[in-house]
N, C-alpha and C positions, 0 to 999 in steps of 0.2 A: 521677623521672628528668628531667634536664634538655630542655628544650624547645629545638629548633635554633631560628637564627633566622630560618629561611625559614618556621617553624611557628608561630612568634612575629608576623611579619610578614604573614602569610597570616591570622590568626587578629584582627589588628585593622586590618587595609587596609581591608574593607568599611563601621567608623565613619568612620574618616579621611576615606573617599572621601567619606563624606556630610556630615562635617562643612567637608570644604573644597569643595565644592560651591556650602556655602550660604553659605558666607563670601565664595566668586567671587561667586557672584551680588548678595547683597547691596549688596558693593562695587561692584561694577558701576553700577548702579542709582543708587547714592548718588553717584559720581564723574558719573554723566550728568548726574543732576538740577542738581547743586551746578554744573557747568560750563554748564548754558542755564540756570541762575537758574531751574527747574521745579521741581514734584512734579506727576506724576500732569496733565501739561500746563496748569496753571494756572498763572498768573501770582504769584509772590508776592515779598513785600519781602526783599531779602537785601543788608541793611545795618546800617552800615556795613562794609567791605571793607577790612582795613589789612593786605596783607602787602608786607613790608620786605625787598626784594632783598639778598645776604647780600654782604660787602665781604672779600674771600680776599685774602690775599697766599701762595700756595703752596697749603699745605693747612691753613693756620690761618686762622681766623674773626677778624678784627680790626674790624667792624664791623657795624652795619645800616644801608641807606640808605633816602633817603624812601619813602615807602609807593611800590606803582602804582598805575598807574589801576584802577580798581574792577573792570571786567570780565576785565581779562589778570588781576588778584592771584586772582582767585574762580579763573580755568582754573588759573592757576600750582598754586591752594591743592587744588584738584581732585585734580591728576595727583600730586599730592604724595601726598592718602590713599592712594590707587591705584597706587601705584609701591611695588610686592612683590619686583620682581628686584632678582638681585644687578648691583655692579657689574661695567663688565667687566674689572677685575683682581682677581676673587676667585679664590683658589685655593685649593678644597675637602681640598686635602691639608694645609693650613696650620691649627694651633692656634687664631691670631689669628679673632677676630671677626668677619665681616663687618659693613661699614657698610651703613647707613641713609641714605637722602634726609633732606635737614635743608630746613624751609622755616616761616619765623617769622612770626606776625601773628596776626591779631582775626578773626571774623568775626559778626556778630550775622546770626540766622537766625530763623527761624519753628520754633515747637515739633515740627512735623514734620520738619524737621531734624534737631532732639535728639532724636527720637526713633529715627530713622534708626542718626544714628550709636549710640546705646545697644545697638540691635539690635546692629551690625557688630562691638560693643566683648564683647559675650557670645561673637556666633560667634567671634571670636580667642582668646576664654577654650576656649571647646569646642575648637578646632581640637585649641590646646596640649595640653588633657585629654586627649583622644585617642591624640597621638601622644608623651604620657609613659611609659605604657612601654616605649617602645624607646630613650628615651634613654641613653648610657652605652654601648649597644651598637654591634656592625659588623657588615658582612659585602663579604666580596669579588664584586666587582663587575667588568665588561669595563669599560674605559677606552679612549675613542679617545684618541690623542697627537699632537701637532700637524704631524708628519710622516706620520699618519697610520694607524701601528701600533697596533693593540689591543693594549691589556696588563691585569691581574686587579690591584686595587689594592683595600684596604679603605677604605670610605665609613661616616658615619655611619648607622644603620637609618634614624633622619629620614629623612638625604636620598634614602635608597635607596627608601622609602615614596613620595616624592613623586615621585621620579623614577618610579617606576611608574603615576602619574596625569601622566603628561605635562608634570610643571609641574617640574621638575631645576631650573629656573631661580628657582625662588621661594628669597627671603631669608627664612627661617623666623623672625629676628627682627624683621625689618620686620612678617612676618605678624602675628605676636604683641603688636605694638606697639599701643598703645590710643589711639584718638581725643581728645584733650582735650575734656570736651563739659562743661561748668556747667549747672545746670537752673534757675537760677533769676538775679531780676535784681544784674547785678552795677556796683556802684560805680566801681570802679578798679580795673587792672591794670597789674602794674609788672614788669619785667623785668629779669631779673637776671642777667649774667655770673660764672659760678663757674670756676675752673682749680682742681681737684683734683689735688694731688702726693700724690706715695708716698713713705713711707717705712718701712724696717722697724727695730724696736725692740727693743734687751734690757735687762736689767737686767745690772751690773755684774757677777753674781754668775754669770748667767748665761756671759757674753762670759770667765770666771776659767775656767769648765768646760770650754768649748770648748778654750779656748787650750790646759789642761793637757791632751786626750786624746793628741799626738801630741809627737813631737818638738819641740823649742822653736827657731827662728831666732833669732839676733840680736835679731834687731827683735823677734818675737815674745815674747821674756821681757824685753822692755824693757818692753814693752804690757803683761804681767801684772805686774809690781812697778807699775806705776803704779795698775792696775785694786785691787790688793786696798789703794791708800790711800786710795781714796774708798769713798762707804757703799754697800753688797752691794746694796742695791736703787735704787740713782741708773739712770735710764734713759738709755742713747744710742744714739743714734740713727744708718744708715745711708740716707744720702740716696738716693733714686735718681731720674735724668730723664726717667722715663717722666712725662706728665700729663695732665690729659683736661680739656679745657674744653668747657662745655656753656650753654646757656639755659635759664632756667626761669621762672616766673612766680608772682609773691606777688600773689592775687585779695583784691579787699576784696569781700564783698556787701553788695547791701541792707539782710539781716537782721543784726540782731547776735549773734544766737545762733539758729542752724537749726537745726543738728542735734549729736547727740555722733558723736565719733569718737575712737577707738581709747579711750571711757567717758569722755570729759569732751567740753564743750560746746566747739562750734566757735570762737565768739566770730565769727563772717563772715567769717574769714579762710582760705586754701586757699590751699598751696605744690602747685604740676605741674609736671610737667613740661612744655615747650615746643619740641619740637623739632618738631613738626608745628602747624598754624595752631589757635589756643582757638575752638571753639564754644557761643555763649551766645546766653540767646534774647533776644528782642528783644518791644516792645511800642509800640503809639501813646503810652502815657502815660507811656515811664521814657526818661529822658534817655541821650544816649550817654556810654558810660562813660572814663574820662579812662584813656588809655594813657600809659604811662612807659616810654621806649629803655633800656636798658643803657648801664651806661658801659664801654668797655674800654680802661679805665686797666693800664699796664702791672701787673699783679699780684706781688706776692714770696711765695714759698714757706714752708713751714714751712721752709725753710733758713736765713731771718732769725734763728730763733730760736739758732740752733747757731754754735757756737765755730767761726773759721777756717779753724783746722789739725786733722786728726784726734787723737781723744786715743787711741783705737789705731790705728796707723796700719800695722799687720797686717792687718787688717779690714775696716779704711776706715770707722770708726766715729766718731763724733764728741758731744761731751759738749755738751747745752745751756749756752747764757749764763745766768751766777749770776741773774738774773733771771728767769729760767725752770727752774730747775730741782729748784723745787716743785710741779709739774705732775704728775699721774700719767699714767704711759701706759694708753689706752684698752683697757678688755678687751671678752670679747662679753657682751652685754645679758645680764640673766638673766629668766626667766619672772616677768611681773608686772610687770617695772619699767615 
């Protein structure tokens, strides 16, 4: 018999509570120490400090500026771990994502720092574990409305979970979001500007079957006589202007082979993300490590690669340039590759 979701929710709210709990707390803790340069009221090294003020024009990132001073970047880089809410234009009935605080830079820290955040980086693993099985599901819920009116509106279980611990306002993917911590000494780090565009793809053969399920326009059996003269599996492509640009960071380390990952050797190298400030530890005897800015050179699309004018232009479809169009289109991974 199926399980309501008030019996679903009732049945894993008491892990949850304990897991974000330990998560508050943690964080907590870790946000205090790292904003007065403490652990445990002793005084310790927490250097160098390089976060890089973000250069917006609207809502896109077209820069980083010079570092700041040591002690604002450390609070900045702080309230950044520590900053779980949403913003204040989330609106929980919307598909869209909410965003993330974004705040870029270095920090060299003392091992009790890494060790810190490792903790904090588990308890976000638990949180998540916890509150997976409710994901996918809802349940209705009273809504105030900004005239004032309560109304019954479906919410995620998540947020209805959290919302029952007091915390409605928590960005469950901020929560989720994992501290960048290195554990060992690192060489160089280098920073890197990516814009990821979208696009969806078919084969020819594909784009012949659609076309013939329905009625044919004009235009649209013009598009099919053209499609069945090039070869059934040439891919084209459908541009779209959605894109996502982001930071990340290529670590060189010390060692030149640490460890394997995913069964082959690291070689010292580790791509992260960066959207929150890198924590790496620090020592009297290892030099500081040379940081590298991002360029944000205007970037071009995979649209470069595509012909002009649509070659179905029912569709909005477009044929790559003769120079690319021995490329295969990406399919998904298969187990073991």
């Amino acid at each position: 018999m199926a399980v309501s979701t008030e019996k679903l929710l009732q049945q894993h709210l008491p892990a949850i509570t304990e897991a974000w709990r330990k998560l508050e707390r943690l964080l907590g803790e870790f946000e205090r120490e790292l904003h007065l340069g403490r652990v445990h009221d002793n005084e310790v090294r927490i250097a160098p400090v390089k976060i890089y003020p973000q250069e917006m024009v609207g809502e896109t990132l077209v820069g980083l500026k010079a570092p700041m001073a040591p002690d604002a970047g450390r609070r900045l880089a702080a309230a950044a771990y520590g900053h779980l809410e949403h913003d204040g234009d989330h609106d929980p009935t919307k598909r869209k994502a909410p965003s993330s605080v974004k705040c870029y830079g270095v920090i060299g820290v003392p091992k009790r720092f890494i060790d810190r955040a490792t903790d904090i980086n588990i308890a976000k693993k638990g949180l998540k574990e916890k509150l997976k099985p409710l994901a996918g599901k809802q349940m209705r819920v009273r809504v105030k409305q900004p005239d004032g009116e309560m109304t019954r509106e479906k919410r995620d279980l998540r947020t209805v979970a959290m919302r029952r611990l007091q915390s409605s306002h928590i960005n469950l993917l901020a929560a989720y979001r994992q501290i960048p911590v290195l554990t060992e000494q690192v060489r160089a780090i280098r920073f890197d500007h990516v814009t990821t565009h979208k696009t969806v793809a078919h084969t020819a053969k594909e784009l012949i079957e659609r076309l013939s399920r329905g009625t044919l326009s004009p235009l649209a059996a013009a598009d099919l006589v053209r499609l069945k003269a090039i070869p059934a599996d040439e891919s084209l492509s459908h541009p779209s202007h959605n894109s996502y640009s982001r930071v990340r960071a290529r670590v060189l380390l010390a060692s030149r082979c640490h460890e394997k990952r995913r069964g082959r050797p690291s070689q010292g190298k580790r791509l992260m993300t960066a959207e929150l400030p890198i924590l790496y530890p620090v020592h009297p005897a290892w030099p500081e490590p040379e940081i590298t800015l991002p360029s944000f050179r205007e970037e071009e699309g995979p649209e470069r690669r595509l012909e002009d004018e649509p070659f179905v232009k029912s569709l909005n479809y477009y044929r790559r340039k003769p120079q690319y169009r021995g490329e295969k289109r990406r399919g998904p991974k298969k187990k073991g590759d």
